[in-house]
Structure formats: C-alpha cells, structure tokens
C-alpha positions in Angstrom: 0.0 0.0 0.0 1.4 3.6 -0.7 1.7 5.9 1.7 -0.6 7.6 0.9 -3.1 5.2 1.5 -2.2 4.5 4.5 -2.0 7.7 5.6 -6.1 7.7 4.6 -6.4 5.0 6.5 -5.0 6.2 9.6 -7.0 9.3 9.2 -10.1 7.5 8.5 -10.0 5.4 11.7 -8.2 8.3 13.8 -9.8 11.8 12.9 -12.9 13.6 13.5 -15.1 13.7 10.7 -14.2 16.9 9.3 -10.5 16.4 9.5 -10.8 13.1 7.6 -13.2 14.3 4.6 -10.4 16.8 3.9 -7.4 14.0 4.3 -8.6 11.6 2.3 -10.7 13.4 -0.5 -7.8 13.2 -3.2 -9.0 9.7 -4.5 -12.6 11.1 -5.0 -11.3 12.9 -8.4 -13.6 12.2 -11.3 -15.6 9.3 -9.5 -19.1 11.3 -9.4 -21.7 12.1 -12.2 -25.0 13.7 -11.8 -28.1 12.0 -12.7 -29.5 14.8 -15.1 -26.0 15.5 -16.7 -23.3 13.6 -18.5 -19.4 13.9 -17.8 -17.5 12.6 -14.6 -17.6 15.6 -11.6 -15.5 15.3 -8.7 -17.1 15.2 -5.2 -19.9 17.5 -5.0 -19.6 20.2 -2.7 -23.2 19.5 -0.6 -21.5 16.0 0.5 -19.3 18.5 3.4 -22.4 19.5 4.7 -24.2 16.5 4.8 -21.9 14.2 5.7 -22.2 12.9 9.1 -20.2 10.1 11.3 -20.4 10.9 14.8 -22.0 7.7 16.5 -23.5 7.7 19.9 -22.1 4.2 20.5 -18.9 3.7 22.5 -16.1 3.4 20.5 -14.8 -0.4 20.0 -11.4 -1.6 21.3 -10.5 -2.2 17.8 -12.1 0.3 15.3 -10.8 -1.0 12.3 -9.7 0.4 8.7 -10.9 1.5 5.6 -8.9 1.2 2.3 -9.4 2.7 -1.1 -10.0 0.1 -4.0 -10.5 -0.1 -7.5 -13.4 2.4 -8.7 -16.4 0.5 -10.2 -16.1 1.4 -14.6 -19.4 3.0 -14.0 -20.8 5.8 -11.2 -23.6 4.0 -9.4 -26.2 3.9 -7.2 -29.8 2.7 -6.3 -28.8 -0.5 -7.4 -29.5 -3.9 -5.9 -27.9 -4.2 -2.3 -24.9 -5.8 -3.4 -24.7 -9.5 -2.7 -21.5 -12.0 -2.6 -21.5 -14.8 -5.6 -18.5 -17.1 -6.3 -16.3 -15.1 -4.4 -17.4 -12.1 -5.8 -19.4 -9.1 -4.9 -22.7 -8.4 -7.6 -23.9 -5.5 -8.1 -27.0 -5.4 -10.7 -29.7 -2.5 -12.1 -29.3 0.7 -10.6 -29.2 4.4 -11.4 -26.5 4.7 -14.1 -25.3 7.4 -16.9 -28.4 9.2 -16.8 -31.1 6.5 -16.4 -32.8 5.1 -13.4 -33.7 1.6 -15.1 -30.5 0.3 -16.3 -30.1 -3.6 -16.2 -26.0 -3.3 -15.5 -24.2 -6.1 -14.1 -20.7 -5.9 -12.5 -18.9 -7.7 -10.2 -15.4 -7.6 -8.3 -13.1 -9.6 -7.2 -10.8 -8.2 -4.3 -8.2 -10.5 -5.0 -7.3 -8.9 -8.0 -9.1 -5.6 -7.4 -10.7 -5.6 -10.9 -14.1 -5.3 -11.6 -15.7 -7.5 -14.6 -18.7 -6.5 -16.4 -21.2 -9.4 -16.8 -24.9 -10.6 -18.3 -27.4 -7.7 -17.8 -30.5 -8.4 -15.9 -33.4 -9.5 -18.7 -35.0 -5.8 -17.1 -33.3 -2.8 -16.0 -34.9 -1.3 -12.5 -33.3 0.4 -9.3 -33.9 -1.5 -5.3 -33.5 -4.5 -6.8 -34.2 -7.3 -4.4 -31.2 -9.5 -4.6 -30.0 -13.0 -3.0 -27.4 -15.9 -3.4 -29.0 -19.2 -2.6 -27.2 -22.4 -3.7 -24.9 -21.5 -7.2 -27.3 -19.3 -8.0 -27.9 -15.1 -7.7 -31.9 -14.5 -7.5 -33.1 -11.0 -8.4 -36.9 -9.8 -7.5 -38.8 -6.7 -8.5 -37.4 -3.2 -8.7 -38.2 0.3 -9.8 -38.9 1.1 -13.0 -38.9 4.9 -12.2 -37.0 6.7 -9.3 -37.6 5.1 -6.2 -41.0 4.4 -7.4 -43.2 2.3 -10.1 -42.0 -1.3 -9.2 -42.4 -3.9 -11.0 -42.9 -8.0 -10.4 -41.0 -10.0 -12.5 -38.1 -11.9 -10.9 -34.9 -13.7 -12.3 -32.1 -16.4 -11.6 -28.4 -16.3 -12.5 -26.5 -19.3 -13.2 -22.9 -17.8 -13.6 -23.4 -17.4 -17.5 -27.2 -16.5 -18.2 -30.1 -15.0 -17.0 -33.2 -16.8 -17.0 -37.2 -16.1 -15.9 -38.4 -17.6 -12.7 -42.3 -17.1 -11.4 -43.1 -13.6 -11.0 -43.8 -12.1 -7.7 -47.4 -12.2 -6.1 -47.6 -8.2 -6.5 -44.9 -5.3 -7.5 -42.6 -4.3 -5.3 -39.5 -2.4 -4.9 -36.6 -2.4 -2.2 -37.4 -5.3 -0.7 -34.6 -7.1 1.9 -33.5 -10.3 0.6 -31.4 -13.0 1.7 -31.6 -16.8 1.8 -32.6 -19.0 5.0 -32.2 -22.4 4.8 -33.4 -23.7 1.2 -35.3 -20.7 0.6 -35.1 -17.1 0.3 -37.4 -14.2 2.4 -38.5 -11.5 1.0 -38.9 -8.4 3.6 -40.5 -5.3 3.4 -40.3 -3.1 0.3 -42.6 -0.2 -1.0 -44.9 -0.2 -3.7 -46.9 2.5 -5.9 -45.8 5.4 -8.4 -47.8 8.3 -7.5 -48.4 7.5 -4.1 -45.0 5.7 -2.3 -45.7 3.9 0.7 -43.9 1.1 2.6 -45.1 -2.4 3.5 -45.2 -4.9 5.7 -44.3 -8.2 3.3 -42.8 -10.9 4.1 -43.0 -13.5 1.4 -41.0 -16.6 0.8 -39.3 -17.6 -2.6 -39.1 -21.9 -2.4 -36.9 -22.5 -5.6 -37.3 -26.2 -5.9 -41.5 -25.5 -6.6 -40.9 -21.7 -7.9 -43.7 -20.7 -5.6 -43.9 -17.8 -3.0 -45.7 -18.5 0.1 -47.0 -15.5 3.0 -45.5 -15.6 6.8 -45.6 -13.5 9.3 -45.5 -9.8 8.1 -42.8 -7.6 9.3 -44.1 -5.5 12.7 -43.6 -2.2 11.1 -43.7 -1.6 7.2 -40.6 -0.6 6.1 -38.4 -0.3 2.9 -34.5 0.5 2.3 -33.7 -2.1 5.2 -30.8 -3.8 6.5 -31.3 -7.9 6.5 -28.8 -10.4 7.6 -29.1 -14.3 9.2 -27.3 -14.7 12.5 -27.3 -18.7 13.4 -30.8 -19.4 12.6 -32.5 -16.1 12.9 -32.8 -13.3 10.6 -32.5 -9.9 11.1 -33.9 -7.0 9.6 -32.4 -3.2 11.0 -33.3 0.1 9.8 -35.1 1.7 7.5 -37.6 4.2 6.2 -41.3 4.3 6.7 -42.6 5.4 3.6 -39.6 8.1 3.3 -36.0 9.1 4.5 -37.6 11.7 6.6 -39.2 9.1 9.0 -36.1 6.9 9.5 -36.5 3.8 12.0 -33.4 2.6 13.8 -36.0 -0.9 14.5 -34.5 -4.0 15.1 -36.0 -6.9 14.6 -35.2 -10.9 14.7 -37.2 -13.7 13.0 -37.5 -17.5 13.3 -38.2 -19.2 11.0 -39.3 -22.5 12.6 -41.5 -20.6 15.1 -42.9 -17.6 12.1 -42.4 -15.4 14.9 -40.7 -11.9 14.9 -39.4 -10.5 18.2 -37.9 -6.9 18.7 -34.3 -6.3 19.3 -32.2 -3.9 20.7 -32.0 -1.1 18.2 -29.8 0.4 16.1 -27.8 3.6 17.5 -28.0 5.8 14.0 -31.4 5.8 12.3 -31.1 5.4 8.9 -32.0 3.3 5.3 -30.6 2.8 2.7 -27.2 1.5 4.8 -25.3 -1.8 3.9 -25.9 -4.5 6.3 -23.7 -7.8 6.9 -22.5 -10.3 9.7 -18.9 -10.1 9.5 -16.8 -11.4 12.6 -19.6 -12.9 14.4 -20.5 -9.1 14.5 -23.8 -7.3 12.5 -22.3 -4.4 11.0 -23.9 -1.5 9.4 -22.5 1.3 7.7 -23.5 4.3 5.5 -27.3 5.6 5.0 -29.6 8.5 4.2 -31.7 10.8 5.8 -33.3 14.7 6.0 -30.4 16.4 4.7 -27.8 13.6 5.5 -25.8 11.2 4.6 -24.2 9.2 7.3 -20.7 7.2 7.3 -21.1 6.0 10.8 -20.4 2.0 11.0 -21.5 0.5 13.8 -21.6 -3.1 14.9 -24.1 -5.0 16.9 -22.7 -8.2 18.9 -25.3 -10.9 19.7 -23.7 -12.2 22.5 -23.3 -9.2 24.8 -26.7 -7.7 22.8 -25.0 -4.2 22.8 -23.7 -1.6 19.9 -20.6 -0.4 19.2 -18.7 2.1 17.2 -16.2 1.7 14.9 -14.2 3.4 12.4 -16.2 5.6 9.9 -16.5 5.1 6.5 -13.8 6.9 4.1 -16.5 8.7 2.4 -19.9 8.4 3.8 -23.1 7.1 0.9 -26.3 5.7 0.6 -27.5 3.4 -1.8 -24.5 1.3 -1.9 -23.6 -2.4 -2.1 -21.9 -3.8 1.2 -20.6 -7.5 1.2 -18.6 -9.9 2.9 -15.4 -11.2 1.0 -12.8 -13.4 2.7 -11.7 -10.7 5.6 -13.2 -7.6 4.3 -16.3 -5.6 4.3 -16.7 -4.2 0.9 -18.9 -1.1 -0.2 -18.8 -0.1 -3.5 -20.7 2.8 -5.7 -23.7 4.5 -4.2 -25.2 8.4 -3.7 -22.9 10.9 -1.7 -25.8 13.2 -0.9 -29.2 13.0 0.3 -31.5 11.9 -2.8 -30.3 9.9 -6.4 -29.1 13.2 -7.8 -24.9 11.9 -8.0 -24.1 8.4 -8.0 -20.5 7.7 -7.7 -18.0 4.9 -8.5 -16.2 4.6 -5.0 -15.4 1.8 -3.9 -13.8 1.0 -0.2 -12.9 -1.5 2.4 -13.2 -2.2 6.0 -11.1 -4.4 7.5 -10.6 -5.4 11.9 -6.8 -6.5 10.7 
C-alpha cells in the first residue's frame, strides 16, 4: 500500500469527521456524475455539509480500517444491495449514466481488485431485491422509475445466463433479501408510483416449486432495510417508513421454525438505505440517508453481549450502496454521496478489523 493510502487510512480510523473528509478526498477525483447531466464531476460540494459520522455508541477496542480500491467502470447507485456470488461481490440495475432503469451487471473480485462486467438483468430497475441461494444469484422486483413504479417480474443467474423464474405475487421495490435455509425471504419493500408507501411483506421464494408463500409480516412496514441471518435467525435493522424523513433505527429478529418476529435492541443511527452484513460474528452496518444527511457511521451490533458499538467511519460516507462480505473484508462499493439519487459515484472502499 502507498503511503498515501495508509495515511487515509490512519485518518479514517483516527480523525474527526471533518479532519478526515479533507485528508482523504484526493482519491474522490472524477468518481461522481450527476443524474441529469453527462461527464464525470469530482465530489460535490453539498456532501461537506451532509456528511455525518459521529455515532453515539462507544467506541470499540478495535475500530478497524478503511482502504481505497479499484473504482467501479461505471458511477452508481440505487442499485441492488450488493450481494456476494463465487467469491465475488454483484452488483445489478441501478441508477446509471443518466437512467434510473439500467439492467447493468458488474462484479469484483478483491483478489485482483478488478471489476468484470457481466450478463445484464433481462430488465433494468433500481432497489432491486437480490439473493445468493445455492450456485445461484436471485433478483426480485425493482423500480422502473426513481424510487418508485416497481415492477414483479423476478430472475435467476447461473454464472453465465439469466433466465425467468415465477413472477412475484404483486410489484414491489426495495425489498430485503437473503436466503434461509433452502429458501429465500423477502422483507418489506414499497410499492406505488404516484403515491410511495412502505409495507409490511414478508413473502417466501421456495426454488425447488418456484412458488412464493406468505409468513408472518414484518411488525412495522418498512423499505430500504438492512437484513442479515445470525445462526438461525434473521434480522432485519433500519429503514424508512414510507420516506427518509421518518427513519427507523427498528431491530427486529425472526425465526423461522417458530414464524415469529421479536424486537431487538435497536440500532444507535437511524437510517435506510445503509449496507448490512455479519462479518466477525458481529452485524455491522454502515452508511445511510436521511433529512439532509448522509451518514458514514459503522456500527456493529454483537449478539452475544446484545449491545452496539462504534467503529471506524466510512472513508466517504453514501447511501444506496452495495456492502458485502469477501474473505476478511467488508466491501462497499458505488452509491449516492448526498441526500436523494441526484450523484451516484463509483467509490469503492474497504473495511477491514486486521
């Protein structure tokens, strides 16, 4: 690593927050584009003052690192939640050069730090609901206009071709996917164009029949949410009711075997639209939006002691971004650096506990 880099680093975990936007923001250069407008930008100046990474959590013992890989070939954001498949982290639809409804497909390997552009999705949308289940990548619904519009039809991705798998029981849009067992749950989303709101769904996808069945709804509709699977439970953290004015900081466990929900201690930093994955026996969560924010705080829940904890900030604070577990690191690639889908970027960075 140059030394430069590590110098980010160090500031990253060490600083205050305004001390390391201004350390660290020589590797933002020409990673932004707007939404309306064509032609790479640099960071936009509205990210200073909406950036935020103070988290009331105490600080953990070991705070960790961020790190500055390779930018994705494309600025985006509003994509699927990224997902990991074959070793890789997926990101698929999205906002991208100008459109809201593109059907991109990239993924990266942090081995070689190269990103590989790959089959687009058989329809372009943004919040597409994605999961890994078996040797396959599963997509479900999406937006066909910003943040809004969804649609139903769903997909399966074998490593070389898309192909059609039953459609979903209604539209829907940033839902929280992720595989349990043989199956995969489907959690929350929003649906309408003209009038937004969030739901309570909670579907299953059984692959072997390609039939969804109902369980028990979510206790409090929500969309942009963070989902992981700790042991046997899943759990679903964040998110916005209806919009990122009303943020939840909800927590919220499920069983499976029992179709029974059960509230959790929640989450310090209300926000949505955050990346959400168990990494070190740990939930982290990191990034977000909300009124006139954008928040790099990264905080980390541990089951055991059932307590929240801070640790270090993310290098350049988004929403809308893919966050995934790859070998030892957390990676976060692409995603908005200001409140709304106005500038996607192509930043991509990783945490790492050493």
């Amino acid at each position: 690593m140059s030394l430069r880099r590590q110098f980010l680093v160090t500031a990253a975990a060490l600083s205050v927050p305004s001390l390391l936007r201004a350390q660290h923001h020589g590797h933002h250069s020409g990673q932004f584009e707007r939404l309306n407008q064509p032609g790479r930008i640099d960071l936009p100046e509205i990210h200073a003052q909406q950036a935020v990474s103070d988290s009331p959590a105490p600080r953990a013992v070991s705070a960790g690192a961020w790190r500055v890989r390779a930018p994705l070939p494309i600025p985006r954001t509003e994509m699927a939640w990224a997902v990991a498949y074959r070793h890789r982290v997926h990101l698929v639809g999205g906002y991208a050069e100008q459109r809201v409804d593109r059907p991109y497909h990239h993924a990266y390997d942090p081995v070689s730090d190269r990103w590989e552009e790959l089959p687009q999705l058989p329809r372009g949308a943004n919040h597409v609901g994605v999961a890994t289940l078996g040797d396959r990548l599963y997509a479900f619904g999406g937006f066909i206009e910003q943040n809004r519009t969804p649609h139903d039809e769903a997909f399966r991705f074998d490593g070389a071709r898309w192909e059609r798998i039953r459609r979903l029981p209604e539209t829907c849009g940033a839902m929280a996917c992720i595989a349990v067992g043989d199956r995969i749950h489907l959690v929350g989303g929003a649906i309408g164009s003209e009038w937004r709101r969030s739901v309570d769904w909670h579907i299953v996808y059984d692959p072997a029949s390609d039939r969804y069945e109902k369980r028990q709804p979510l206790p409090v509709a929500r969309d942009h949410i963070g989902i992981v699977v700790v042991g046997r439970h899943l759990h679903v953290i964040g998110g916005r009711v209806d919009s990122f004015h009303t943020n939840s900081s909800l927590h919220h466990s499920y069983d499976a075997q029992a179709d029974r929900w059960v509230a959790r201690t929640p989450m310090p930093t209300p926000r949505s639209g955050h990346g959400c994955v168990l990494y070190r026996d740990k939930v982290f969560v990191m990034g977000g939006e909300g009124t006139n924010r954008v928040f790099g705080q990264n905080e980390a829940w541990d089951p055991v002691a059932d307590r929240w904890e801070s640790h270090a900030p993310m290098l350049t604070p988004r929403h809308g971004m893919g966050a995934v577990v790859i070998g030892n690191e957390i990676i976060v690639a692409g995603g908005g650096p200001q409140m709304g889908g106005g500038v996607k970027s192509a930043i991509n960075e990783s945490f790492t506990l050493g």
